[in-house]
Each structure stands twice: as C-alpha cells, then as structure tokens.
N, C-alpha and C positions, 0 to 999 in steps of 0.2 A: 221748140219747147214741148215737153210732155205734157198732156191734160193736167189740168191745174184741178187739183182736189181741193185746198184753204186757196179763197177769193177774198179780198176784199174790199167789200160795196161804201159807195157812201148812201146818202140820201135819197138821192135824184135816183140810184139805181133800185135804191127799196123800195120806193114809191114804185117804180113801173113795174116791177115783179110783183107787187101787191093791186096793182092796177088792172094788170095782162091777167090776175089769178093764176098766178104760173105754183109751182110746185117743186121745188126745189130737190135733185135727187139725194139718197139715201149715202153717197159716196160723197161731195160734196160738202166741203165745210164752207159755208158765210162768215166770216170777221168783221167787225166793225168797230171804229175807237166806239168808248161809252157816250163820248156826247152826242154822238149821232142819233141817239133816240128824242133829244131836243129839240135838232135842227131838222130831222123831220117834221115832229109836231108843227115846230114854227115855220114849215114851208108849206104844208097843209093851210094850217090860221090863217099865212098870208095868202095864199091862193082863193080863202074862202072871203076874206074882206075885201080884196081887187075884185072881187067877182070871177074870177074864174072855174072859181069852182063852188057847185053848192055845199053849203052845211050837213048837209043829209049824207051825201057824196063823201065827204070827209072824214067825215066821222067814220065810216063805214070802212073805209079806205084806212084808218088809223085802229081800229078796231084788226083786221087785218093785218096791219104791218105789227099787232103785239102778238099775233101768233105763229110770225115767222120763224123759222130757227135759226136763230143768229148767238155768235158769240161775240160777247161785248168785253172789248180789254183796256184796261185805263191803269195800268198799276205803272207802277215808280219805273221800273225799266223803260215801258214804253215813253213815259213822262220825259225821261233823261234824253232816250235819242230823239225825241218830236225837236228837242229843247236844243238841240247840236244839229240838229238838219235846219231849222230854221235859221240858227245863229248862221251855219257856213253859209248858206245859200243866202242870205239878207231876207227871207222871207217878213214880211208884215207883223205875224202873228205863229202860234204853233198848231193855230186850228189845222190846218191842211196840212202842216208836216204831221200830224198826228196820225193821217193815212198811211205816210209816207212809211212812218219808222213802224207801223205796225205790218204792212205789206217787207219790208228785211225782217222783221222778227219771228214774223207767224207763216206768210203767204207764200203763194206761188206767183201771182198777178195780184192786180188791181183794174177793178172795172168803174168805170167815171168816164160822166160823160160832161164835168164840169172844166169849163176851158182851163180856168186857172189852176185847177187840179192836173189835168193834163200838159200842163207847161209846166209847173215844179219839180214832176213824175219824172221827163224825158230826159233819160239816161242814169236817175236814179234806183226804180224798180220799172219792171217786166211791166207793160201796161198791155191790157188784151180789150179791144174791142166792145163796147156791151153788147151791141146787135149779135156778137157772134158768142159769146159768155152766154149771153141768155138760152140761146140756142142752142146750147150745148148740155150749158148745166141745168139747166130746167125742163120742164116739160108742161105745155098747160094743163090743167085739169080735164079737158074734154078729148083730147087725144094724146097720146105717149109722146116724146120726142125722140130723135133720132141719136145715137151717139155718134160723135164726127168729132175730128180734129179741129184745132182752134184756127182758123188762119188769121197771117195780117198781125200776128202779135209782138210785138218790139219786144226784144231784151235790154233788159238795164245793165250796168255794170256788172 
C-alpha cells in the first residue's frame, strides 16, 4: 500500500494524538464519521468520573482535540452504506460501520485500535497499525518526524 494521505481515526486515536501533542502533517488528511466528536467527549467524562483521569487533564485534552484538523462527514451517502454494512455483516448497531463505509468512501486506511472495530474492519477496508500511522503521519511538536513507509498494513478487499 501507498502512503495513505485520507485516514480515518476514531476516538481512541484522537485522544492520543491529542494526548502525545502530536501535529498532524500538512499532506495528510483525518476523517472521522460526525458522531465521533460525542464519543470522544463521552470517553473523556467517563475517564474523569472512574478516576482516571483528572478534570483539569480533560478538559485540556478536549480543549485540544477541538483544534485538531479533522474532517467530520455524516451526510445520507455515508448514512446509506454504514446502514448496508451493518445490515450484511449482522452488525449490533451502525455506530462502527459508520467507520467502515466512511474509510470505502473517503480513505485510504483506517487506524483503531478498538478490538471490536478491528474485527468488523478485517477484510472489509485496509486497516494500518496506529503505532506505525502515528509515526508516520504525525510528528510531535518538539522534534519533526521521520517519513517512512507504513509497515504491517492489511488490505481489505
């Protein structure tokens, strides 16, 4: 697979690009379905009521993830195929195929490091690594990062 230019993250990987202070390059596009700006907030909330994470910490961290550059897409197309992947597959719900049909629509990969997002994924779209995604397509703010190829990345159908 070619460098994947459109990625797309879900929550778990916002949070730690927003966590690491990483810096997303200028080549680079982030996608994400629209509800993902909820299910962050509301994994933040719950990390800060279990305690694991302070208030302070969170907010700052959410504060953050609203300045990322992401592109949020929620429109009827996408709505139609989440609605036909979950149907074939027997999925639960269309939350997670919501990744699905937006990585065929937009993306090149998808980077999740949520199991049961990674089990619906496997042979539907291209799944790449987040350890090596990050690394690639980012760089933190106190040093550059390196360009390199993606290894370890499945193709889907």
């Amino acid at each position: 697979m070619a460098d994947p230019r459109r990625v797309v993250i879900d929550a778990g990987v916002a949070l730690r690009i927003v966590a690491e202070d990483r810096t997303v390059r200028p080549d680079v596009a982030l996608l994400s379905p629209v509800l993902m700006r909820s299910l962050l907030n509301d994994q933040l909330y719950t990390e800060v009521r279990s305690g694991q994470r302070d208030e302070a910490e969170a907010r700052r961290l959410n504060a953050r993830f609203t300045r990322l550059k992401l592109r949020y897409l929620g429109d009827a197309v996408l709505r139609r195929r989440a609605w036909d992947l979950a149907m074939r597959a027997g999925m639960p719900s269309t939350h997670l195929a919501e990744y699905l049909a937006l990585t065929q629509l937009q993306a090149d990969a998808l980077a999740t490091e949520d199991p049961s997002l990674i089990a619906w994924a496997d042979g539907v779209v291209t799944l790449a690594p987040v350890d090596s995604i990050l690394a690639w397509m980012a760089r933190t703010s106190k040093r550059p990062a390196q360009q390199r190829a993606l290894p370890d990345v499945r193709e889907g159908p």
